[in-house]
C-alpha positions as CSV (number, residue, x, y, z in Angstrom):
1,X,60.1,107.8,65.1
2,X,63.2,106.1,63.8
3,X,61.4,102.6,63.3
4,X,60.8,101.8,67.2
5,X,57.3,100.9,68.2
6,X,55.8,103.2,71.3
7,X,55.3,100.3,74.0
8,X,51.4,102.2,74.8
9,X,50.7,101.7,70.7
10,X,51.2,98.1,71.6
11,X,48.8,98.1,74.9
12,X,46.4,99.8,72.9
13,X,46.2,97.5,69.9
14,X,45.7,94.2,72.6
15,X,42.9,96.5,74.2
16,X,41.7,96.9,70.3
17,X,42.2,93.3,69.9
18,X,40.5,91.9,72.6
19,X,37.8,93.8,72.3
20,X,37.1,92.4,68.9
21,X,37.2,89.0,70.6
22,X,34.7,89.5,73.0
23,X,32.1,91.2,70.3
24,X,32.8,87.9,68.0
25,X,32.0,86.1,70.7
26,X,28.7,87.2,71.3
27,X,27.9,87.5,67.6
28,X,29.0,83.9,67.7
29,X,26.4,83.2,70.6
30,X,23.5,85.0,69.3
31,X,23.6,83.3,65.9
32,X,24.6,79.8,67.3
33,X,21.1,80.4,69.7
34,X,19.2,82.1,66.7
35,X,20.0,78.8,64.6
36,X,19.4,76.3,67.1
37,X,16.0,77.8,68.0
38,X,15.6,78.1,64.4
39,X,15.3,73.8,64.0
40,X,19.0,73.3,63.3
41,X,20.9,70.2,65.3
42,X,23.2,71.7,67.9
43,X,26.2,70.5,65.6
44,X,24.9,72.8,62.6
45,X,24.2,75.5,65.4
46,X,27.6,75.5,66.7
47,X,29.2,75.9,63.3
48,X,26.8,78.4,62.2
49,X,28.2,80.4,65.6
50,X,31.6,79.7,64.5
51,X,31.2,81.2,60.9
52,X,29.7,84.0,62.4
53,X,32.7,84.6,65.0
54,X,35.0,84.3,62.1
55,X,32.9,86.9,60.1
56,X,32.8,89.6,62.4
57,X,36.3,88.7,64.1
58,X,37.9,89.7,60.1
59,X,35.8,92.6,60.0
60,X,37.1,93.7,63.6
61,X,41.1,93.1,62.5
62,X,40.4,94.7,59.1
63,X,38.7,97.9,60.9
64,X,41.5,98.0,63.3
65,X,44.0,97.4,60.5
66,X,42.3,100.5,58.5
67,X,42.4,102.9,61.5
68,X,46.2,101.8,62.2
69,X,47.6,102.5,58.2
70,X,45.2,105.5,58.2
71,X,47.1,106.9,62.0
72,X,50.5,107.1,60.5
């Protein structure tokens, strides 16, 4: 290709995407439960869920981000 992106690439990466999303999400949930049954306040539980959506949701862009350089 001469530089132009293929308009399915770009459905595909926001199917990618979003799918990422919704597993940080329940990571996010399960840890913010596991720490809030584990004794933590619900303000230490909520940011333990939030660390752990940022974890995995920079593990999902750099995975995605690997398989993309590695497709081309």
């Amino acid at each position: 290709m001469t530089g132009r992106k293929d308009p399915a690439d770009q459905g595909l990466l926001a199917v990618w995407i979003s799918i990422a999303v919704v597993f940080s999400l329940l990571a996010a949930g399960v840890a913010g439960l596991l720490a809030w049954a584990g004794g933590l306040k619900p303000p230490a539980a909520v940011l333990t869920g939030g660390g752990a959506f940022l974890g995995f949701m920079t593990l999902g862009l750099a995975i995605i981000g690997i398989f993309r350089s590695n497709r081309h």
